[in-house]
py3Dmol code that shows the C-alpha trace and the ligand (Angstrom):
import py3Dmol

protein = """\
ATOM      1  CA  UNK A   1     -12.091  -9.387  19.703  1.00  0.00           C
ATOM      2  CA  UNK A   2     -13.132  -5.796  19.070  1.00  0.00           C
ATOM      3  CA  UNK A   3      -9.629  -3.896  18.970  1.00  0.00           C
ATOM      4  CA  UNK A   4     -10.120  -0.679  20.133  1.00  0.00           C
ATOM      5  CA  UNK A   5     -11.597  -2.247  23.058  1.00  0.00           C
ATOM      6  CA  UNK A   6      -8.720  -4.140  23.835  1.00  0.00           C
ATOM      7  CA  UNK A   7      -6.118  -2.442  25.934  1.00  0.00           C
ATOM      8  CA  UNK A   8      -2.655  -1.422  24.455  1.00  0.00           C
ATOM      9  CA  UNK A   9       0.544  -0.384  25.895  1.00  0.00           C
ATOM     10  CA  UNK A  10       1.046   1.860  23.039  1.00  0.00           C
ATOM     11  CA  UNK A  11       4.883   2.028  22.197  1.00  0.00           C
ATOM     12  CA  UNK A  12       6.609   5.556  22.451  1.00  0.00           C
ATOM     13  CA  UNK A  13       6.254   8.226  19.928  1.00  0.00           C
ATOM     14  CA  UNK A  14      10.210   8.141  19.545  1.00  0.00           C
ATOM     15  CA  UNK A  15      10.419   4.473  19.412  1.00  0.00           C
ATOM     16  CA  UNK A  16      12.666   3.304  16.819  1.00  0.00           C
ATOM     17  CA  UNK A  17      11.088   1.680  13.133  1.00  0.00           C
ATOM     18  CA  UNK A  18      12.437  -2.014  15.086  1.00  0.00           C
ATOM     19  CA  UNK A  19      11.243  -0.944  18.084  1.00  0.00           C
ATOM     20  CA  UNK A  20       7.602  -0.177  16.677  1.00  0.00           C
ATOM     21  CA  UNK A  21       7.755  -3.813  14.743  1.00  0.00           C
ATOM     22  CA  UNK A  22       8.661  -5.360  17.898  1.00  0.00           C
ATOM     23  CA  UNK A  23       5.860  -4.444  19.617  1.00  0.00           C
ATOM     24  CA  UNK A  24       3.472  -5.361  16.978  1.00  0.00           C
ATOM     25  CA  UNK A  25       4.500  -9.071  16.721  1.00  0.00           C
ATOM     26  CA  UNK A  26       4.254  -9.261  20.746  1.00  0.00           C
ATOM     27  CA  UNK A  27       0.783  -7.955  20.746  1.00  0.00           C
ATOM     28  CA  UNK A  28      -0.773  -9.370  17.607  1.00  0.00           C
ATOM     29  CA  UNK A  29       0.992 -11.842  16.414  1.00  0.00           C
ATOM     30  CA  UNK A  30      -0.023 -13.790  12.840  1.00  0.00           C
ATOM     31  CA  UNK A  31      -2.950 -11.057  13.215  1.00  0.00           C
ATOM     32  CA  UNK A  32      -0.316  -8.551  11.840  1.00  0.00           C
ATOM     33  CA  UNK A  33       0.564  -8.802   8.459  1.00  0.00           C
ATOM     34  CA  UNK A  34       3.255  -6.500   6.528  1.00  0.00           C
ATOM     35  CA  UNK A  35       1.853  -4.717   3.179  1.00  0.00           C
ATOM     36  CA  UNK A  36       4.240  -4.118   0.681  1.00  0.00           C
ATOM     37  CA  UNK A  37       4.322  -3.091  -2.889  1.00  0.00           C
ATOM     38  CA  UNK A  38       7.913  -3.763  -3.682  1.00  0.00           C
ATOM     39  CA  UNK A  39       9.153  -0.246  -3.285  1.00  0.00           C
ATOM     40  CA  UNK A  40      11.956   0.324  -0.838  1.00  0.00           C
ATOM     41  CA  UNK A  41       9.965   1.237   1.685  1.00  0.00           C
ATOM     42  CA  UNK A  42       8.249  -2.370   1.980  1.00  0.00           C
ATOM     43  CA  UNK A  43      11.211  -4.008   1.293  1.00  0.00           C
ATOM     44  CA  UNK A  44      13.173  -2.355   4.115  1.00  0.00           C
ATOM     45  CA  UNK A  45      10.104  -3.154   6.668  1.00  0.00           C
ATOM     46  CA  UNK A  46      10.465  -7.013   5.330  1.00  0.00           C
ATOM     47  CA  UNK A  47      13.805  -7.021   6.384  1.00  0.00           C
ATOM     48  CA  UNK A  48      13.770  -5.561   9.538  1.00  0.00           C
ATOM     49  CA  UNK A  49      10.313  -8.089   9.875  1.00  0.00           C
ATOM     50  CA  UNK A  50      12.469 -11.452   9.102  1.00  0.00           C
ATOM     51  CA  UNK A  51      15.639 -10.483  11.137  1.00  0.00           C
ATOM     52  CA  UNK A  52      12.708 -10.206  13.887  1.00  0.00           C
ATOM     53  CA  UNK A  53      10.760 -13.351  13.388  1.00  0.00           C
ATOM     54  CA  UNK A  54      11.869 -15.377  10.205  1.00  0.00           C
ATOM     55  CA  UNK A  55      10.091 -16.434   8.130  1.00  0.00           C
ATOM     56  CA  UNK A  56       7.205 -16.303  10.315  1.00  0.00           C
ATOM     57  CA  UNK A  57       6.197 -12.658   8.909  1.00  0.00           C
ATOM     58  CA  UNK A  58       3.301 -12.628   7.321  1.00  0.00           C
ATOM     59  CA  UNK A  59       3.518 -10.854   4.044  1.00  0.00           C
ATOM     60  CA  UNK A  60       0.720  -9.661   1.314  1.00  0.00           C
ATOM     61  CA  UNK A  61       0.815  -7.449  -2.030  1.00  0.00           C
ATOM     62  CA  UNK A  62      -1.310  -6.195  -4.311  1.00  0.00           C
ATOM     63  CA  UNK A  63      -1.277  -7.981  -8.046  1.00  0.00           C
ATOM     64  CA  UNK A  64      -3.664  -4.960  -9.452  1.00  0.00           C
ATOM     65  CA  UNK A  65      -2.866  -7.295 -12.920  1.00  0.00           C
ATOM     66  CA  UNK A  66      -1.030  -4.182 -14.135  1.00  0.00           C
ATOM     67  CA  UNK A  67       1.883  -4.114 -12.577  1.00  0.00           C
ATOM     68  CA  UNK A  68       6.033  -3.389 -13.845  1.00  0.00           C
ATOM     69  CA  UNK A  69       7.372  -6.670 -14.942  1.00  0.00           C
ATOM     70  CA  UNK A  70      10.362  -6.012 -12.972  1.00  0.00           C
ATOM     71  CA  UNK A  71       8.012  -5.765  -9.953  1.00  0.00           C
ATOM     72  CA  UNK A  72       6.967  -9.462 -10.684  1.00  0.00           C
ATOM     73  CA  UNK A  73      10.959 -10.208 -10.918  1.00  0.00           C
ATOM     74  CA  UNK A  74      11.632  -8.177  -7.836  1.00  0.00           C
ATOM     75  CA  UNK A  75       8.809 -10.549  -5.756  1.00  0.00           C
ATOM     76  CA  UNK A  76      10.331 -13.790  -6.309  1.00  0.00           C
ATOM     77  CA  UNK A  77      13.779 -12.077  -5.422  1.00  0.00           C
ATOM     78  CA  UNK A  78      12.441 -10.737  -1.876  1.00  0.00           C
ATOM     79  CA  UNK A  79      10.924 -14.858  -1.745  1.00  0.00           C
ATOM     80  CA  UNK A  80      13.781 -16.242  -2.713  1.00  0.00           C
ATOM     81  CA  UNK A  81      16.210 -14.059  -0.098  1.00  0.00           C
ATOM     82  CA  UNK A  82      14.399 -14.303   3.148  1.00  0.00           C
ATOM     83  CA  UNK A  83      12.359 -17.424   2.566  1.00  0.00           C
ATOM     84  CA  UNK A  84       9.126 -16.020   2.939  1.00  0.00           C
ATOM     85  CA  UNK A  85       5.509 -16.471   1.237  1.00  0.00           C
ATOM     86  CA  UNK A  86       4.035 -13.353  -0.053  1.00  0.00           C
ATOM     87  CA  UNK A  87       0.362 -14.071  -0.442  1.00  0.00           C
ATOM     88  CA  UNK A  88      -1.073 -11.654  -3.334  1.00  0.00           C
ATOM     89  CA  UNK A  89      -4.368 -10.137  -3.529  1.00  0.00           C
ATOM     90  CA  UNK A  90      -5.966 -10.052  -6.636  1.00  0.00           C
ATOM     91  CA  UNK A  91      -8.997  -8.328  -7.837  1.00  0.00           C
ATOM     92  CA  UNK A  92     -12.797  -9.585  -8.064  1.00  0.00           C
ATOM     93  CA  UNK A  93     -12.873 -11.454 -11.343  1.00  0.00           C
ATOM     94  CA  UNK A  94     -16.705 -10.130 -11.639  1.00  0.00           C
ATOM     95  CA  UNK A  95     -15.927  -6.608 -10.481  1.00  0.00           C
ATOM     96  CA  UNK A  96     -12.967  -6.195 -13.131  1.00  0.00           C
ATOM     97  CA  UNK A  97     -15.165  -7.675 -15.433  1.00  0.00           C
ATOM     98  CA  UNK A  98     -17.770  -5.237 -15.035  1.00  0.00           C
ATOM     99  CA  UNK A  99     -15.174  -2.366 -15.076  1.00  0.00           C
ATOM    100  CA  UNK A 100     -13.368  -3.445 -18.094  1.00  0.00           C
ATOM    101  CA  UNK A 101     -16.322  -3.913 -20.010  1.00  0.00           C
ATOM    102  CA  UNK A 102     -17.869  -1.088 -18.867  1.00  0.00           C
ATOM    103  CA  UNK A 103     -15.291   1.569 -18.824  1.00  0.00           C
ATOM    104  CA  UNK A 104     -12.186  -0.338 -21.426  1.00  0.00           C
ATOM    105  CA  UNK A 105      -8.993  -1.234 -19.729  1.00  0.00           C
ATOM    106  CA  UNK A 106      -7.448   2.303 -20.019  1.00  0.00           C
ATOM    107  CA  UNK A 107      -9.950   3.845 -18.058  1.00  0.00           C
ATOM    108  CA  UNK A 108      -7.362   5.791 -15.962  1.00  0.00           C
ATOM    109  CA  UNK A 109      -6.733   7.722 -18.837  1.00  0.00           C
ATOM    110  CA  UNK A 110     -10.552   9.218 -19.121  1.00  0.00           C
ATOM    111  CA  UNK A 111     -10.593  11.273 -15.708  1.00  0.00           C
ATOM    112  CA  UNK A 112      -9.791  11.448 -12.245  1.00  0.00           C
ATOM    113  CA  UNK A 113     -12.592   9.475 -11.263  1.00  0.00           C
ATOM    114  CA  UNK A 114     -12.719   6.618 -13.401  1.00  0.00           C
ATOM    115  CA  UNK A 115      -8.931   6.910 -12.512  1.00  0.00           C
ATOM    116  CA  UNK A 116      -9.519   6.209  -9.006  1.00  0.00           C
ATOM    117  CA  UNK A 117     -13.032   3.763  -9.706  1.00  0.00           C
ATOM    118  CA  UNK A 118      -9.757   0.982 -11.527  1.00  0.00           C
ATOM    119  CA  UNK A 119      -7.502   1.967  -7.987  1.00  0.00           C
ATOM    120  CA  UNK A 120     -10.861   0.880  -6.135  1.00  0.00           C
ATOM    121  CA  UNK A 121     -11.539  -2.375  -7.925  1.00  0.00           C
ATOM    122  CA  UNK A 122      -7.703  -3.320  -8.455  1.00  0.00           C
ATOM    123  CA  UNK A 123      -6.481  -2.435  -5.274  1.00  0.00           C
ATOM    124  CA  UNK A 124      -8.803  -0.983  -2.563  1.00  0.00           C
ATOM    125  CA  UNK A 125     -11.236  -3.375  -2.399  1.00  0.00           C
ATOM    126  CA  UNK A 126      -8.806  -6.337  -2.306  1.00  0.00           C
ATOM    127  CA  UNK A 127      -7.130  -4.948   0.195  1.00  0.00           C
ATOM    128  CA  UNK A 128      -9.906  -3.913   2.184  1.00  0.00           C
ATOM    129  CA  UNK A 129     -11.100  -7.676   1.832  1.00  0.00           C
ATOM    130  CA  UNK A 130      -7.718  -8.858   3.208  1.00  0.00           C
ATOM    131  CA  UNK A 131      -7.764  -6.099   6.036  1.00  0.00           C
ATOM    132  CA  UNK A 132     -10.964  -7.543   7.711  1.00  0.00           C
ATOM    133  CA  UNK A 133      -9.338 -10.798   8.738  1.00  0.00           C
ATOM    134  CA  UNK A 134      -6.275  -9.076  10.009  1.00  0.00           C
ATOM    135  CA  UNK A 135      -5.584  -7.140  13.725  1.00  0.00           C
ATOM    136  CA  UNK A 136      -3.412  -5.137  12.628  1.00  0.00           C
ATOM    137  CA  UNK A 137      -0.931  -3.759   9.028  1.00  0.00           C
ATOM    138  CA  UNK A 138       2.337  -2.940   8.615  1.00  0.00           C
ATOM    139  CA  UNK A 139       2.841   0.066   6.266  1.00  0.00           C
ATOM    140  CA  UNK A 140       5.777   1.944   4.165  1.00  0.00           C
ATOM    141  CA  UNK A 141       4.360   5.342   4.517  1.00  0.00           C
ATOM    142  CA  UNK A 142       6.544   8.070   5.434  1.00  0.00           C
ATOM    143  CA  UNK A 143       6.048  11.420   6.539  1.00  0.00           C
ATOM    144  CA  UNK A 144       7.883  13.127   3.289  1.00  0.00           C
ATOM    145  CA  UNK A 145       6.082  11.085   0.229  1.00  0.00           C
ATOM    146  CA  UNK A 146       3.281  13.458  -0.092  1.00  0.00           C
ATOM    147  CA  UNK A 147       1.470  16.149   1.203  1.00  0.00           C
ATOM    148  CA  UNK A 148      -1.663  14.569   2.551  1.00  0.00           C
ATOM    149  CA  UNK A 149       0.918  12.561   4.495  1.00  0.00           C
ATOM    150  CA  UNK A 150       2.687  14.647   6.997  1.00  0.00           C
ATOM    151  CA  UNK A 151       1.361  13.687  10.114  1.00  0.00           C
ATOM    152  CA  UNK A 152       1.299  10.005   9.819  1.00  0.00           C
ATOM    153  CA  UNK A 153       1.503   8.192  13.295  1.00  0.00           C
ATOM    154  CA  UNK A 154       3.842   5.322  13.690  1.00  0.00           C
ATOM    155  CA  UNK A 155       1.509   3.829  15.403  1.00  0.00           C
ATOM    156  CA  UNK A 156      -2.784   4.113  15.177  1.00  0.00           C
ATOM    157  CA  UNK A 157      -6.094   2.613  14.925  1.00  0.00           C
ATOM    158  CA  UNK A 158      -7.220   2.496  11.614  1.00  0.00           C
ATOM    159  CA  UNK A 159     -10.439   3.923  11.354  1.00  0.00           C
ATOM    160  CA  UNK A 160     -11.162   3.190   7.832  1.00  0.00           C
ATOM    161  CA  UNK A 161     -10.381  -0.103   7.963  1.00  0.00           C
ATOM    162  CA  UNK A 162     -12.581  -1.034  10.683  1.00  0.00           C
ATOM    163  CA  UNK A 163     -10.161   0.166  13.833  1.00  0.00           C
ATOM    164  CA  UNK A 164      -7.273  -2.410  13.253  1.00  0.00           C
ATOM    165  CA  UNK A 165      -4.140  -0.875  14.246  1.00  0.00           C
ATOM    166  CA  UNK A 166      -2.143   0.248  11.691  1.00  0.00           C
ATOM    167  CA  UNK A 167       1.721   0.636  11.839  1.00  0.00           C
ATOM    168  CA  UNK A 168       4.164   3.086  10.111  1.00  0.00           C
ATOM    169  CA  UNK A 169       7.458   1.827  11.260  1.00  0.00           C
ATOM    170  CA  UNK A 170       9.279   4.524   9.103  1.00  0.00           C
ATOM    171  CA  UNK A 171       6.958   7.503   9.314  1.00  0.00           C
ATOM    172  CA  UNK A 172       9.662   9.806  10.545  1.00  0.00           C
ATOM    173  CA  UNK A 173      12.306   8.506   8.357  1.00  0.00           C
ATOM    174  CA  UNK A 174      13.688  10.448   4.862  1.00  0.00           C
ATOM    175  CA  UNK A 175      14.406   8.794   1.399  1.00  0.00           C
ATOM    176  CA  UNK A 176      17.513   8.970   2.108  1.00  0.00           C
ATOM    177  CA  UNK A 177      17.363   7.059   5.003  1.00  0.00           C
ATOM    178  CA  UNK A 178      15.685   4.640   3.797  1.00  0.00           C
ATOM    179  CA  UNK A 179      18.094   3.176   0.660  1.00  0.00           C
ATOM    180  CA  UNK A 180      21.251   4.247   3.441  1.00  0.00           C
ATOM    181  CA  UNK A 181      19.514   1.081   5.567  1.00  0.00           C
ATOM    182  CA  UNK A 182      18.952  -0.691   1.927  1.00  0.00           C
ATOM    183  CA  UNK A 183      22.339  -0.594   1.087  1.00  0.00           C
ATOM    184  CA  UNK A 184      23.805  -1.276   4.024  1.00  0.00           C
ATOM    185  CA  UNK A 185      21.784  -4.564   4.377  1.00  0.00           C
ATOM    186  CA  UNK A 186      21.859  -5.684   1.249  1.00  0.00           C
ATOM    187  CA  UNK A 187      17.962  -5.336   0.994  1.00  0.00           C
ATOM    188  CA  UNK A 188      16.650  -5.793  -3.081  1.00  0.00           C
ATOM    189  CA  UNK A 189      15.666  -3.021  -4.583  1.00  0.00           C
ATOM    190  CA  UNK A 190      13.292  -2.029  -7.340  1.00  0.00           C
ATOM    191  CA  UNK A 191      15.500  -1.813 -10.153  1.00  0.00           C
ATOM    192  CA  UNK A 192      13.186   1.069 -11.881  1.00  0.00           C
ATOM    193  CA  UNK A 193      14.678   3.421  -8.901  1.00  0.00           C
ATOM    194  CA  UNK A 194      18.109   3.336 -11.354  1.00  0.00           C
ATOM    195  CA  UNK A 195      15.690   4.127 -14.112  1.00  0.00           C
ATOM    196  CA  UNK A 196      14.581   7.383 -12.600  1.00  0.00           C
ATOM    197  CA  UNK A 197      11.248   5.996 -11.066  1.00  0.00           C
ATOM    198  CA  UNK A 198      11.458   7.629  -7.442  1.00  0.00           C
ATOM    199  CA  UNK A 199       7.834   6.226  -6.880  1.00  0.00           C
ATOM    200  CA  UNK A 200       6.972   2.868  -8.676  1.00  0.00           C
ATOM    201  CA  UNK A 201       3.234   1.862  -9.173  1.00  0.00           C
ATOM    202  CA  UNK A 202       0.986   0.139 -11.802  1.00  0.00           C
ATOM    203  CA  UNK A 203       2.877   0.261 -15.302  1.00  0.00           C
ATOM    204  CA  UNK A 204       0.486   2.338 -17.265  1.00  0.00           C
ATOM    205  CA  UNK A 205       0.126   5.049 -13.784  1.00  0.00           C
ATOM    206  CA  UNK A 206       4.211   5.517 -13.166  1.00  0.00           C
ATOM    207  CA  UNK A 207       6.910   7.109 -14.953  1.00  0.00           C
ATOM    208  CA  UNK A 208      10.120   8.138 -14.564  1.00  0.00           C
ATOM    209  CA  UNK A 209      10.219  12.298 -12.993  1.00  0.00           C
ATOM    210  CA  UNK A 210      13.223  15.027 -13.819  1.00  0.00           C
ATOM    211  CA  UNK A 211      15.011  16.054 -11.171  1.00  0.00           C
ATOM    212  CA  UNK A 212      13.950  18.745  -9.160  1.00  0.00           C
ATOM    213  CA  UNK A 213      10.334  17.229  -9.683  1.00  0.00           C
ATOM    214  CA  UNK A 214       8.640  15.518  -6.614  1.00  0.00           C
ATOM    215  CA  UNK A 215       8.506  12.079  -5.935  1.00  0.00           C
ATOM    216  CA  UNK A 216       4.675  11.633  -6.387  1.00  0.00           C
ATOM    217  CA  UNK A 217       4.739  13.707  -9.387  1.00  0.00           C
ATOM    218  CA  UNK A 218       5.411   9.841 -11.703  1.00  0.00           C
ATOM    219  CA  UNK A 219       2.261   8.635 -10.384  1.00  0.00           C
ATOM    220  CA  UNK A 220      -1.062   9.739 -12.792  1.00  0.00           C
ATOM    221  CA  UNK A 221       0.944  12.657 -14.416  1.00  0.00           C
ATOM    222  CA  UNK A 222      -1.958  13.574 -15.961  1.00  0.00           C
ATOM    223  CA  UNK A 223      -4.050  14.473 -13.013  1.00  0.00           C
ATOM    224  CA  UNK A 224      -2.901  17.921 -11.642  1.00  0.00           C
ATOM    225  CA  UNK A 225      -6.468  18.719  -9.519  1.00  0.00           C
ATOM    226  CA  UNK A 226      -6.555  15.400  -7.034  1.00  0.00           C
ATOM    227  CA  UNK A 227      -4.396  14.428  -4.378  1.00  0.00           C
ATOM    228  CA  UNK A 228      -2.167  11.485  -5.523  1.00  0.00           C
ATOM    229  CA  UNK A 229      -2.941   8.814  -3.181  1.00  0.00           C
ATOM    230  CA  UNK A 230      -5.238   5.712  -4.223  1.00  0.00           C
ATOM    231  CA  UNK A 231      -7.414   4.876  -1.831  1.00  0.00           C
ATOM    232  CA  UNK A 232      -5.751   2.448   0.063  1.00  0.00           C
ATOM    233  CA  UNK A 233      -4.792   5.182   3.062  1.00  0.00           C
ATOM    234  CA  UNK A 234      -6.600   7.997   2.197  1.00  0.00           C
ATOM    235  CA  UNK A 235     -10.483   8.176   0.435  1.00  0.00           C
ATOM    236  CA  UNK A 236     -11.555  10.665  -2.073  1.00  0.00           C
ATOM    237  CA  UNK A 237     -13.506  13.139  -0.727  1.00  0.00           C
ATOM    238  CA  UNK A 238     -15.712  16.011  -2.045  1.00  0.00           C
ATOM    239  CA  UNK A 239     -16.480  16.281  -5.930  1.00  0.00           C
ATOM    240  CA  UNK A 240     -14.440  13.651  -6.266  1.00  0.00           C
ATOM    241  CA  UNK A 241     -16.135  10.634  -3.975  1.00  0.00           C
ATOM    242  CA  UNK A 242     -19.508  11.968  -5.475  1.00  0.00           C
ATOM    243  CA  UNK A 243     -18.413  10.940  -9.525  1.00  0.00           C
ATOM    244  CA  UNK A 244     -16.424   7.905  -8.055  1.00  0.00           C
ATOM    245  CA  UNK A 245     -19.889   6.343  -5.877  1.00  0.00           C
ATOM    246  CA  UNK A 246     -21.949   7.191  -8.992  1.00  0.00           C
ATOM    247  CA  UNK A 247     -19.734   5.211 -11.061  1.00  0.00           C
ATOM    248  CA  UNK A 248     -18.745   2.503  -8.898  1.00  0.00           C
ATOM    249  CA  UNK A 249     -22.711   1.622  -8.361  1.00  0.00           C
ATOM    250  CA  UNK A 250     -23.024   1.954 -12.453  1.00  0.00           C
ATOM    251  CA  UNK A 251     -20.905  -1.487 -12.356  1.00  0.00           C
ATOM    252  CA  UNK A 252     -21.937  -2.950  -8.828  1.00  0.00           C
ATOM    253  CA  UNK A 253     -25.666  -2.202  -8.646  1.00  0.00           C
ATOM    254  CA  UNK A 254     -26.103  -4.524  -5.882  1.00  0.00           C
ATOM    255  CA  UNK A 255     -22.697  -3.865  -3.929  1.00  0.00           C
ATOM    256  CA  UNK A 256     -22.367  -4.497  -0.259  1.00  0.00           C
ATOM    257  CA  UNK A 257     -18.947  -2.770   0.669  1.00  0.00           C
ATOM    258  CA  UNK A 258     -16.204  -5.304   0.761  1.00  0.00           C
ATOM    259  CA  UNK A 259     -17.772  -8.928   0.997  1.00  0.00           C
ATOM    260  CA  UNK A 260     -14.994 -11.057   2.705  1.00  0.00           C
ATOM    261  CA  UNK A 261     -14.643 -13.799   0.616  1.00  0.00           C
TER     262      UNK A 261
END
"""
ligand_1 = """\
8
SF4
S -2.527 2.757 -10.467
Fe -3.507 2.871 -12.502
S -3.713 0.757 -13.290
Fe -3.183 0.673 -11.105
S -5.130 0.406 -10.097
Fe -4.716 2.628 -10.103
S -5.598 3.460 -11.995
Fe -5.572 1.190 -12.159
"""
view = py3Dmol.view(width=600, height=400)
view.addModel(protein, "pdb")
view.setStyle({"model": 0}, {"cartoon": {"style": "trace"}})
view.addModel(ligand_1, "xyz")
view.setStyle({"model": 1}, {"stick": {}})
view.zoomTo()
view.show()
């Protein structure tokens, strides 16, 4: 089946975050899966998922290797509470190992584009290799997290991951909203959010922000030139794609883009 070939009654641009689920599990199926990374987001979209279907979602993270313990405590939690699976992607053993040796395991520290070269190899690629077996993703992104993210659809084919159809169930919904829905449903939530983590990533890449600072401002503090995004929604472009392709074929000379496995 080539997707964008396949016809689509596409829901309405004011359907509701349940609506917009709804309507993915009638026309895809087990082809949709939910990505989460444990932040509130995610973990609001997996509950609205299992009050739809059960345990019949189909759930997948991202183990970049690096990750908050209290992430890894958080994971069994969500398991545990709606009696699901969560199948986690994992890097390329040989592509890590080529990074690591390469480059040192605190790459992220050197520059912006070895920064985004460990993002590529610990999460893009993995996810990208997941992706190609799947008709469509279920996304956290909202509207309000960033800049380069204020016109996200709820609902659109996914043109960088080979035109699945990707879904944004809470694009037009605030923070606010958001742990309001938590709360009320008893959903689990990161505990680094009481910590003053409004945006939780890898361990060494997240920090806590002051208030008055943006969300995204946690995430790769040290970076004040590049959009803070990792790849997974959004490539580098410009200056920035040219350093990252050099480097990435320094470490995969003979790379064909994401091999599914
Ligand atoms: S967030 Fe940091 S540790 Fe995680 S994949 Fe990106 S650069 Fe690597």
């Amino acid at each position: 089946m080539t997707l964008p070939e396949r016809k689509f009654t596409w829901p309405a641009r004011d359907a509701s975050a349940q609506e917009v689920l709804r309507w993915g599990f009638e026309e895809f199926g087990r082809g949709m899966a939910v990505c989460t990374s444990f932040q509130a987001t995610g973990s609001v979209i997996v509950d609205m998922a299992s009050k739809l279907v059960g345990d019949d979602v189909r759930v997948f993270s991202i183990d970049t290797g690096r990750l908050h313990e209290e992430t890894y405590k958080l994971l069994s939690e969500v398991r545990r509470r709606y009696g699901i699976t969560v199948q986690l992607l994992v890097p390329d053993a040989e592509e890590m190992g080529s990074m690591l040796t390469k480059h040192g395991p605190n790459l992220f520290y050197e520059d912006s584009a070895r920064r985004k070269l460990c993002c590529e190899i610990r999460k893009v690629r993995p996810l990208k290799r997941r992706l190609a077996t799947l008709d469509a993703w279920v996304t956290g992104l909202r509207r309000d997290q960033h800049g380069t993210r204020g016109r996200i659809d709820k609902v659109s084919v996914d043109e960088e991951h080979g035109g699945i159809v990707k879904l944004s169930p809470l694009a037009d919904w605030s923070s606010e909203r958001v742990f309001d829905y938590a709360n009320r449903h008893g959903v689990p939530l990161h505990p680094l959010y009481a910590k003053g983590y409004p945006s939780i990533g890898c361990q060494p890449c997240t920090r806590p922000v002051s208030p008055g600072e943006s969300a995204r401002s946690g995430r790769w503090w040290w970076e004040d030139d590049v959009d803070k995004e990792c790849g997974m929604h959004y490539s580098a472009n410009g200056r920035f794609r040219r350093e990252f392709d050099l480097l990435l074929d320094e470490i995969l000379p003979a790379r064909q883009p994401y091999l599914v496995k």
